[in-house]
C-alpha positions in Angstrom: -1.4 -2.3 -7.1 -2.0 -3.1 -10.3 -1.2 -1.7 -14.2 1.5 -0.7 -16.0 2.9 1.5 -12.9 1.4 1.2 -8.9 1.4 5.2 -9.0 -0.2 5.7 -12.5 -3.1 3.8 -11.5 -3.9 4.6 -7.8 -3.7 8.5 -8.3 -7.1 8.9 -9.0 -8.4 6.8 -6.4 -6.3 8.3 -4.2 -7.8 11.8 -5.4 -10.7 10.4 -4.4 -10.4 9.3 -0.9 -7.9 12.5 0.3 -12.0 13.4 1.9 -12.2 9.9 3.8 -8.0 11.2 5.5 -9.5 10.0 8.9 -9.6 6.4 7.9 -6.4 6.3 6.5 -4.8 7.2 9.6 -6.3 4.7 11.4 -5.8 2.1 9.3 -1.8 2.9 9.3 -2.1 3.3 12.9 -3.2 -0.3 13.1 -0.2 -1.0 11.3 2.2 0.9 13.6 0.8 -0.5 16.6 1.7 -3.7 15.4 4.9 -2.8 14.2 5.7 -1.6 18.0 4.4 -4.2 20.0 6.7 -6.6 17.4 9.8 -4.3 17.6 9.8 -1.6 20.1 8.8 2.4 19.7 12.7 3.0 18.2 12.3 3.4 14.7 16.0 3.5 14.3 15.9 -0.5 15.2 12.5 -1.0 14.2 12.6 -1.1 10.5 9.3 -2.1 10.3 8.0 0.8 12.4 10.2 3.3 10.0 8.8 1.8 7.4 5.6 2.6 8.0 6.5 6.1 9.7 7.4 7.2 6.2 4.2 5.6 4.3 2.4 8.1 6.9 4.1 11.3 6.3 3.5 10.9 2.9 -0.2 10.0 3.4 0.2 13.6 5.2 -0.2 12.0 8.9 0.7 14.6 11.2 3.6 14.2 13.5 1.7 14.5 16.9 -0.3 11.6 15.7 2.4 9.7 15.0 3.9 9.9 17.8 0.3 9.8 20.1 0.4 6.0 18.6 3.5 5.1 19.1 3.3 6.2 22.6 -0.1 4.3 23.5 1.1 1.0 21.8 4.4 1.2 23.6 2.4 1.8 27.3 0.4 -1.6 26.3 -2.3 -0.2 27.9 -4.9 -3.0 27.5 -5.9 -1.8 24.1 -6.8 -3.9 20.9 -4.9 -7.1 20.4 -4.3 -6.7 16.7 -2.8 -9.0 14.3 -1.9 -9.0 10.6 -3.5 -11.5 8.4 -3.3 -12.2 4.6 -6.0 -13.4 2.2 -5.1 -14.1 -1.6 -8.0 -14.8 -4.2 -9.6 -14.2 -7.5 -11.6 -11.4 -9.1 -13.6 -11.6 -12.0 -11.6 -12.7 -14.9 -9.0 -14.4 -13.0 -7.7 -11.0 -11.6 -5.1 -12.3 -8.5 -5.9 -10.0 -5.4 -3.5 -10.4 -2.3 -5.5 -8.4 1.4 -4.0 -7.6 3.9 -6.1 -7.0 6.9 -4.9 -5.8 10.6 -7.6 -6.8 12.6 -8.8 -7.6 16.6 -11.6 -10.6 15.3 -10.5 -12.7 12.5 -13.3 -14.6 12.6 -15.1 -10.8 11.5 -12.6 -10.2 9.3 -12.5 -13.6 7.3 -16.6 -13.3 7.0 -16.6 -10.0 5.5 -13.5 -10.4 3.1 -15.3 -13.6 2.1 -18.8 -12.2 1.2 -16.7 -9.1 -0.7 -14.9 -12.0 -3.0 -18.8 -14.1 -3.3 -20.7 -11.0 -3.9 -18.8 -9.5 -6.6 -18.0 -12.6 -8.7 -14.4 -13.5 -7.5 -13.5 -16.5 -5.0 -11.2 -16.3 -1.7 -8.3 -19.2 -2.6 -5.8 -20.7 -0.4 -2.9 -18.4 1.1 0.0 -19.0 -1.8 -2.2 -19.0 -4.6 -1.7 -15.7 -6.3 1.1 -14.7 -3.8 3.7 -16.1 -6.5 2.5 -13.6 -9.2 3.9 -10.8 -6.9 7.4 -9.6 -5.4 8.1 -7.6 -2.5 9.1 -4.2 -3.2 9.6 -0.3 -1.9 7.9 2.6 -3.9 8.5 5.9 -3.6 6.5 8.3 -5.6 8.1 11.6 -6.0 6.2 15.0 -7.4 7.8 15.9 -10.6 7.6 19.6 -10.8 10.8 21.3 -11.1 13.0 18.0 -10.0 15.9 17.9 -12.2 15.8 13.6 -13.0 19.3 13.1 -13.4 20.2 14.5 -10.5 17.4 12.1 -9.0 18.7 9.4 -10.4 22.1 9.9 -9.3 20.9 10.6 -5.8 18.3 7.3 -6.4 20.7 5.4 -7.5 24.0 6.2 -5.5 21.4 5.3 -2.0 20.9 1.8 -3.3 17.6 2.1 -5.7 17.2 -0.4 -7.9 15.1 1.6 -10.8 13.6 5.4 -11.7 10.5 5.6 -14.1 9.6 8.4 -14.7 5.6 8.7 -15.1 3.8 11.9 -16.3 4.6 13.9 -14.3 6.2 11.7 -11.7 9.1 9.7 -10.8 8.7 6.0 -9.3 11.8 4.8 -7.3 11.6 1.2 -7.0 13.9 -0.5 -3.9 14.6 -3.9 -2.5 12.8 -4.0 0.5 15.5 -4.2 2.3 16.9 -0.9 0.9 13.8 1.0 1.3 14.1 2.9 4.3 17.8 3.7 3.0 16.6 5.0 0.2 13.4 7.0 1.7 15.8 8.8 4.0 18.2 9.6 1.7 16.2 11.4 -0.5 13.5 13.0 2.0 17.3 14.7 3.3 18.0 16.0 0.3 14.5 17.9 -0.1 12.2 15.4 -2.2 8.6 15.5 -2.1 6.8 12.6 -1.5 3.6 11.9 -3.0 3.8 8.0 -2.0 6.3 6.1 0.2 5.4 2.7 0.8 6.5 -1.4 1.3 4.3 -2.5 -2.0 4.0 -5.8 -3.9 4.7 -5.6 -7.6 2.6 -8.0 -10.0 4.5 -10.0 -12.6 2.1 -9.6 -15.6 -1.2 -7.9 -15.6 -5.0 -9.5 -16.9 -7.6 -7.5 -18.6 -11.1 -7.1 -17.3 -13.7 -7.5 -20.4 -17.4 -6.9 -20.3 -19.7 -4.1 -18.6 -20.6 -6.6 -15.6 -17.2 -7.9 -14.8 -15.8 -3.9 -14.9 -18.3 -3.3 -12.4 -18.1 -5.8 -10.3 -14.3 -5.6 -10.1 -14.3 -2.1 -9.3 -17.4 -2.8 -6.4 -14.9 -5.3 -5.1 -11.9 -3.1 -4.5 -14.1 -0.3 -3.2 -15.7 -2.7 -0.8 -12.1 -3.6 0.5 -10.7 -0.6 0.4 -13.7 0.9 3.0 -13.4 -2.3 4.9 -12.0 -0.7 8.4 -10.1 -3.9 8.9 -8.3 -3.7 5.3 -5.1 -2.2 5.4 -4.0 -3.0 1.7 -5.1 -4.2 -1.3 -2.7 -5.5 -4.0 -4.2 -6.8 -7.8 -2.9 -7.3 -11.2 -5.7 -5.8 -13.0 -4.7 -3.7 -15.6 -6.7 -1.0 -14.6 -7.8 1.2 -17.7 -6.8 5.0 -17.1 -9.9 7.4 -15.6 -10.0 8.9 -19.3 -10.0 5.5 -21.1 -13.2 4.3 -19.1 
């Protein structure tokens, strides 16, 4: 998301939402349900839908509710009609912010994302214009007690990862996207833990956020995103000071 490492500066927010769980398993159940209605309930030739089967058991998502909506999107049972949509803009200080929403009413969806950018001094651009600043890639985040990194990296490596960096504490396997789910199963069979498994967008450089306001408002921007029911990511290129350095 944003930083000198996606992991290093998400942990704490994602400390801080582990109490809001029920929200994040709808939100990737939007996704899924998506992902089957595209592709078909086979993860094995849905890559999108293993994909995201792996971002959930590492957000903890039980298997009976994994498979509860995979079941119900496959039986097309009249439910939401959801679709995927992206919105690229600008924070304060020029900060480039790429949502993705998965949402039934885009005409909702548009309105709120709008008044998020308005209200907390950034501006909603034209799709492509911060998009540019990012590339597509896979993250997994593995816990770094007792994991030996050179056998990680041999393991990483061998299964087609492109990079290890290893993070206080942690170890950050960047993939090609198309490697990802080659990668993800590869080392969840040889025992890693996950802490984070996810299709991710990686910004190119980072900007700084200076000045009380602007720090305010750019955090009151991501958090009103981030509880937006129809916002399924958020990417950014701030680079977000650590929680200690605030």
């Amino acid at each position: 998301m944003s930083g000198h490492s996606k992991w290093n500066n998400i942990k704490h927010k994602k400390e801080k939402t582990d109490s809001a769980r029920a929200k994040v398993f709808t939100k990737i159940g939007k996704e899924m349900a998506i992902a089957v209605k595209e592709g078909g309930p086979d993860p094995v030739s849905n890559s999108k839908l293993r994909d995201l089967i792996a971002k959930a058991k590492a957000n903890n998502v039980p298997n009976d509710n994994i498979d509860r909506v995979i079941k119900k999107a496959a039986g097309e049972d009249g439910g939401a009609n959801y679709e995927v949509i992206m919105y690229e803009g600008y924070g304060p200080c020029g900060v480039a912010i790429i949502v993705e929403a998965t949402t039934d009413n885009r005409n909702r969806t548009a309105g709120d994302v709008r008044h998020f950018f308005d209200k907390f001094g950034g501006n909603l651009g034209q799709m492509g214009c911060v998009s540019y600043l990012f590339s597509d890639k896979g993250l997994i985040v593995i816990d770094g007690d007792d994991v030996d990194e050179e056998a990680l990296m041999d393991a990483a490596l061998e299964a087609g990862a492109e990079d290890i960096v290893n993070n206080e504490g942690t170890f950050e396997v960047y993939t090609d996207p198309a490697d990802f789910s080659a990668v993800n199963d590869a080392l969840s069979a040889k025992g890693y833990s996950f802490l984070s498994a996810e299709q991710t967008k990686i910004p190119a450089n980072y900007v700084d956020v200076e000045g009380e306001d602007n720090l305010k408002f750019m955090n009151k921007l991501l958090e009103a995103l981030d509880d937006n029911d129809d916002v399924t990511n958020v990417w950014h290129n701030w680079n977000e000071p650590d929680e200690d350095e605030e």
